[in-house]
C-alpha positions in Angstrom: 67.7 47.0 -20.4 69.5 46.6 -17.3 69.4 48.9 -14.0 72.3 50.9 -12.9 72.9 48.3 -9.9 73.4 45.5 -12.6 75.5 47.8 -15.3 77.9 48.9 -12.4 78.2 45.2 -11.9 78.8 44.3 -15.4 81.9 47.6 -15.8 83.3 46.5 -12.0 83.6 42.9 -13.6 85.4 44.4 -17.2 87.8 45.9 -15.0 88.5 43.0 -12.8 88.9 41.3 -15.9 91.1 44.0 -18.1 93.5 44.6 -14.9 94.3 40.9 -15.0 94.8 39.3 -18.9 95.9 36.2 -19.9 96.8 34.8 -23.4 95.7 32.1 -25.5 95.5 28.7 -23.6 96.5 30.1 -20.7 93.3 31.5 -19.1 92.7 29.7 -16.0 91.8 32.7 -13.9 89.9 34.4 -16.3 88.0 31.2 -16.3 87.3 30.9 -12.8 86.1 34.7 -12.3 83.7 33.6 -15.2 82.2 31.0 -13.5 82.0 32.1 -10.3 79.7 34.9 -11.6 77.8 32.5 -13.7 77.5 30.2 -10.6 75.8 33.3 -9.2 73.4 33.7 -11.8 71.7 30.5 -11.4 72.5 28.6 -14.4 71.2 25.2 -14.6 74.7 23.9 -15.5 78.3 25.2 -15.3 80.9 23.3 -17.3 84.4 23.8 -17.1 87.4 22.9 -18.7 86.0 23.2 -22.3 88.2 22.8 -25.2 91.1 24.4 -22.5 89.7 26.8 -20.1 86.9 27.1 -21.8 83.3 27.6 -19.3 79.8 26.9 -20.1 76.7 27.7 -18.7 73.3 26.6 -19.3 69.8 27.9 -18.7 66.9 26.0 -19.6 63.9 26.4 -20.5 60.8 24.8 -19.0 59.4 23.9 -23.0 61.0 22.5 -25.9 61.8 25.2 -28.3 65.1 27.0 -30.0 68.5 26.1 -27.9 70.8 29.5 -28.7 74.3 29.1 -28.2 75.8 32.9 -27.5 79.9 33.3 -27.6 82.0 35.6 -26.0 86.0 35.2 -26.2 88.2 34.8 -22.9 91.9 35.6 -24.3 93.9 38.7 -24.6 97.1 39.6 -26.2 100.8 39.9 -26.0 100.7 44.3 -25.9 102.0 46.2 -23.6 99.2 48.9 -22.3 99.9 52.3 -22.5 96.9 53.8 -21.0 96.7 55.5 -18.1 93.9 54.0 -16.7 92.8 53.1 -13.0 92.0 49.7 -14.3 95.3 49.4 -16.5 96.6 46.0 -17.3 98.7 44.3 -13.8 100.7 42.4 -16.0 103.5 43.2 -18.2 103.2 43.2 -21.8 99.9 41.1 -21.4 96.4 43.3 -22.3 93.0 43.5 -23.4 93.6 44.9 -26.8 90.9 43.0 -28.7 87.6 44.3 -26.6 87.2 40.4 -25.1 86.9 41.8 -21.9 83.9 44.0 -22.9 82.8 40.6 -24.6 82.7 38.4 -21.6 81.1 41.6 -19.7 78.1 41.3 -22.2 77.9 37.8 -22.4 77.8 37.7 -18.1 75.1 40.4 -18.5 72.7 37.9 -20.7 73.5 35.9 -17.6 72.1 38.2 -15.1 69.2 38.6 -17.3 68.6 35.0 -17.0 68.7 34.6 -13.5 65.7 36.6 -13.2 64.0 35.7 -16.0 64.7 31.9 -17.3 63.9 30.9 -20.6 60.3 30.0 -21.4 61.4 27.9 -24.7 64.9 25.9 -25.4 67.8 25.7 -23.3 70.6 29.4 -23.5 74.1 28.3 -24.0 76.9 30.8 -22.7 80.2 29.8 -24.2 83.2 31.7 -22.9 85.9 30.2 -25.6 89.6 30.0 -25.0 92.2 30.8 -27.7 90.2 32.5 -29.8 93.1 35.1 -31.1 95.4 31.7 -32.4 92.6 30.2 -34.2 92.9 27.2 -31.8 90.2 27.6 -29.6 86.8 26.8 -31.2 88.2 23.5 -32.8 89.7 22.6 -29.8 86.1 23.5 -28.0 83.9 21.6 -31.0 86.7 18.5 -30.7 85.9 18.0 -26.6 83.3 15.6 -26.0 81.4 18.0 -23.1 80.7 20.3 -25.7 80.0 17.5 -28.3 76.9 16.4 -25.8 75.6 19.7 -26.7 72.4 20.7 -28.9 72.4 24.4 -30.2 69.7 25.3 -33.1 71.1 28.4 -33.5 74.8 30.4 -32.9 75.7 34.4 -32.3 78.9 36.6 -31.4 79.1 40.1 -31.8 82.7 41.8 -32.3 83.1 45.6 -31.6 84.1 47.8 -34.1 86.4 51.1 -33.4 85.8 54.0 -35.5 82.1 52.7 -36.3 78.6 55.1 -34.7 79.4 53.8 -30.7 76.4 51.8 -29.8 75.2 50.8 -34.1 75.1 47.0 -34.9 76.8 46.3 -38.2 75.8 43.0 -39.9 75.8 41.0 -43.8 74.6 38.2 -45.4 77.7 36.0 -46.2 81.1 36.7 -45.1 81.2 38.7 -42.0 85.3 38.6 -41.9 88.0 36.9 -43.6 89.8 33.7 -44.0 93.3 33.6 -42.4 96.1 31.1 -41.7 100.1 32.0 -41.4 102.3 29.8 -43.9 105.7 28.8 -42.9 107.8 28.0 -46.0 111.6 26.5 -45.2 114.3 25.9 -47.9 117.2 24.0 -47.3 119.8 24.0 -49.7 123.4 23.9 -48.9 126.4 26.2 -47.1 129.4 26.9 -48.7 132.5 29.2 -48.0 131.7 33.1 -49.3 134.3 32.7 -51.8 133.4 29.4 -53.5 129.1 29.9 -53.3 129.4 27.4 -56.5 130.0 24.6 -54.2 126.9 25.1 -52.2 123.0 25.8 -53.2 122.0 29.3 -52.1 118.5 29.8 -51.8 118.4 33.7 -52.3 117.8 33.3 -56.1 114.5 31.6 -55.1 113.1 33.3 -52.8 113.3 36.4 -54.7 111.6 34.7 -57.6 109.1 33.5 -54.8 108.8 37.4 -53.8 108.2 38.1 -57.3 105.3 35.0 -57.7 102.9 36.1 -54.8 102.4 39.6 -56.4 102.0 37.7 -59.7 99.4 35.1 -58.5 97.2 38.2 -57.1 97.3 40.2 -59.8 96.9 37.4 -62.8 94.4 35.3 -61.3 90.5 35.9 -61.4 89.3 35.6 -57.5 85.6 36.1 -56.5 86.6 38.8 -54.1 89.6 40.5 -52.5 92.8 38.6 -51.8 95.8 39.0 -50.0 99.2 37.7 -49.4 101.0 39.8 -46.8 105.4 39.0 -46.0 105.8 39.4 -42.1 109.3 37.7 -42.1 112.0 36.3 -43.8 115.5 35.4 -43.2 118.1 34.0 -45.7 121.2 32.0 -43.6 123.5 33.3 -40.6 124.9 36.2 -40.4 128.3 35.6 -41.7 130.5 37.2 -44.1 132.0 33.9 -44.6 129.5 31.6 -45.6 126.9 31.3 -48.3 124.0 30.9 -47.0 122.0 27.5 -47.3 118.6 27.6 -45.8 116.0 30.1 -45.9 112.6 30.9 -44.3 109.5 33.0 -45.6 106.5 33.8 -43.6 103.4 34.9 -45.2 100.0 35.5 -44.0 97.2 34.1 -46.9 93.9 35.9 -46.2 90.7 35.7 -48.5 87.0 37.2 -47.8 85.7 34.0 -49.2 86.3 30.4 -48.3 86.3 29.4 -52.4 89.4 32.0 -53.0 90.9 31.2 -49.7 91.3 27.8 -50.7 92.3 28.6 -54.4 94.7 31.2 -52.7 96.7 27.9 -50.7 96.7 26.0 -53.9 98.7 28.6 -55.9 100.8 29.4 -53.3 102.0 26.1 -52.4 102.3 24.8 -56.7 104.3 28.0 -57.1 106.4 27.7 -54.4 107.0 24.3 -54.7 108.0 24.7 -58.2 110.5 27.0 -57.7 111.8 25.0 -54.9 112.1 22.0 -57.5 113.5 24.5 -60.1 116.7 25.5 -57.7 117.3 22.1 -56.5 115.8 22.9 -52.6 114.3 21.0 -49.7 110.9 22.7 -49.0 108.8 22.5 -46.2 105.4 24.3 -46.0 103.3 24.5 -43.2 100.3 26.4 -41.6 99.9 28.5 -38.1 96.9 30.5 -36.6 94.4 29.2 -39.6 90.8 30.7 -39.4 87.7 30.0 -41.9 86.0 32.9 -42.9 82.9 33.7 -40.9 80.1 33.4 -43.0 76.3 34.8 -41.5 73.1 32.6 -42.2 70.6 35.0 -44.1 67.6 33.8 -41.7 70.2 34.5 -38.4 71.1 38.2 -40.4 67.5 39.3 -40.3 67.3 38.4 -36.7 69.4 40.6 -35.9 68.1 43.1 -38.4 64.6 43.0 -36.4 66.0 43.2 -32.8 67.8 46.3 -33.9 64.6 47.5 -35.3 62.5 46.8 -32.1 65.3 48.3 -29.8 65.7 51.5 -32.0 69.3 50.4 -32.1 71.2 52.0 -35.2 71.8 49.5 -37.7 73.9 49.4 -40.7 74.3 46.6 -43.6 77.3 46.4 -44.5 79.2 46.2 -47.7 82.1 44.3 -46.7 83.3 42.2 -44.8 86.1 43.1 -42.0 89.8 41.9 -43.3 90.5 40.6 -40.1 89.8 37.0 -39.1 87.5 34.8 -36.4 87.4 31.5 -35.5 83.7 31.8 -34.8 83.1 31.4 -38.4 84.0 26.6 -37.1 80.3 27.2 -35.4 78.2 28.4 -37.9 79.1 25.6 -40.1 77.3 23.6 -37.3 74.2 25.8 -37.0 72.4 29.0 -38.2 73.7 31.8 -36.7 75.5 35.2 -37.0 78.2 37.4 -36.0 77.7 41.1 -35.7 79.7 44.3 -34.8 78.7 46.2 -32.3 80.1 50.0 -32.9 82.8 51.3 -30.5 83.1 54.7 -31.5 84.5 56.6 -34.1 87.7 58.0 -32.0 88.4 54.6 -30.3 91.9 53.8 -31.2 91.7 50.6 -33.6 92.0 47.0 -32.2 95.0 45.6 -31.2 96.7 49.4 -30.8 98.4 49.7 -27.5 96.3 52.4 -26.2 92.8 50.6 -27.3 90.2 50.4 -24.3 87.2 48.8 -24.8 84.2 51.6 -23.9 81.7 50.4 -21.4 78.9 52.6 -22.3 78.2 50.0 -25.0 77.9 47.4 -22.6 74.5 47.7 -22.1 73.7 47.7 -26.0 75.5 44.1 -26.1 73.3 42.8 -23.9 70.2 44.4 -25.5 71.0 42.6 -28.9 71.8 39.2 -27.5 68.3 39.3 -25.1 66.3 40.3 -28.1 67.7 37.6 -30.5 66.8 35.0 -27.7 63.3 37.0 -27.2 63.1 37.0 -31.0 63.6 33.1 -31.6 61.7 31.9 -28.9 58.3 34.1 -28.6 
């Protein structure tokens, strides 16, 4: 699919990219590298400033047909790099942990692809989207009025996959990954000395019953598919000897492979939780952080890919579940057909998010293979 001269381009531009990461709403120069190598691919239109530091870039096509919007992500995370690598990350506790930077390198290789050979049918939409790892990003891109003037028919993104056949594409009908959103739930009660706790209202009663509830709401209630409330943190007043404690704070993450239970999940855990709360005579506050819809794949956008894979004697796999892990590109295919598909990393590639993941750039290549296909596929 592409020449050596273009793939060395592509890896060169991963690197550039992996040596210098930048988190969530803060990717200003990852956004400029972007579009100074779309601005050298001769796309129609380069928007910046998308939803953040979003970047656009549009090719169009000289007759009406299909417009495709493709996604890549342009954020990394706050994990400190142990690999040795001549490319390693520049800046401290700051890396490319999640593969984006392989993402963006695919996403600029459509682009080179373009250059030199534009769209015969409907206008190609490259969206480099900030945030994506908060869950802020593609509302914040949908909510901005440049990307409002926008037409798209249809919508992909591909995620590698560690420890999946390097170089498969893995797709379903339905949900591709989960539902997600951190809850925040404060208690205030009321401080009192150690010796006299009767004169305050300690919380700790209630947020062991509260312990108690989640496990009981999973296991008693009847969802459509797998649910699951994970603790990350809790803390119960100071630390004192002398005082009974009167506030408390739970974290949970609430994550559901379908949007029906993931709603249903909210609802029991805030009547239950407020309940108690009620029950013990506390002040409750509940609120929610990071929130992502499930990603859920059009059938007609599935088989797309399905046939490109076909026609590319790329490996391809249905699979049976969906990933447990979360997307926000699930916001975009409530506003068009579309899919997102996993594109496999290789079976010894340390799982995302570990400290010594690298994305691998022999699958580079494959990337841009699928998305050229799905835009040969729609418009031929």
């Amino acid at each position: 699919m592409l020449d050596s001269i273009q793939l060395n381009k592509l890896i060169d531009l991963r690197h550039v990219l992996h040596q210098n990461p930048e988190l969530s709403g803060h990717e200003e120069n990852t956004a400029k590298t972007i579009s100074e190598f779309l601005g050298l691919c001769k796309a129609n239109q380069i928007i910046e400033n998308v939803g953040g530091h979003g970047v656009i870039g549009i090719w169009n096509g000289s007759e009406k047909g299909s417009n495709i919007l493709l996604r890549a992500e342009l954020d990394a995370l706050p994990i400190q790099e142990t690999n040795d690598l001549p490319y390693a990350s520049g800046i401290p506790s700051i890396s490319h942990k999640c593969g984006h930077d392989g993402h963006m390198a695919i996403l600029c290789g459509v682009a080179l692809k373009l250059a030199e050979d534009r769209p015969k049918q409907g206008d190609i939409i490259l969206l480099f989207q900030p945030a994506e790892e908060t869950g802020q990003g593609a509302k914040a891109v949908l909510s901005d009025k440049k990307f409002k003037a926008l037409n798209y028919d249809y919508a992909f993104a591909l995620h590698n996959l560690p420890k999946r056949k390097k170089g498969s594409i893995l797709c379903k009908n339905g949900s591709f990954c989960a539902a997600s959103t951190g809850m925040k739930i404060k208690l205030t009660g009321k401080t009192a000395h150690a010796s006299q706790p009767h004169t305050g209202n300690n919380p700790a009663m209630a947020v062991a019953q509260m312990m108690f509830c989640f496990d009981r709401i999973l296991e008693t209630t009847e969802f459509n598919n797998k649910t699951l409330i994970t603790l990350t943190h809790t803390t119960i007043g100071e630390e004192s000897f002398g005082v009974s404690a009167g506030h408390a704070e739970i974290w949970l993450t609430l994550r559901a492979f379908e949007s029906h239970d993931f709603d249903l999940l909210k609802l029991l855990v805030e009547r239950e939780t407020k309940s108690i709360a009620s029950k013990y005579s506390l002040g409750i506050d509940l609120t929610y952080h990071e929130s992502f819809e499930a990603t859920e794949n059009h059938s007609e956008a599935v088989d797309i890919v399905k046939s490109v894979a076909s026609k590319y004697s790329i490996p391809y796999k249905s699979m049976r579940k969906p990933n447990p892990w979360s997307e926000d590109f699930g916001l975009f295919l409530k506003e068009a057909k579309g899919a997102m598909f996993g594109l496999g990393s290789g079976k010894k590639t340390p799982d995302l998010h570990n400290p010594d993941y690298d994305f691998p750039d022999e699958i580079i290549d494959i990337g841009v293979q699928t998305f050229w296909g799905i835009i040969q596929e729609i418009n031929t």
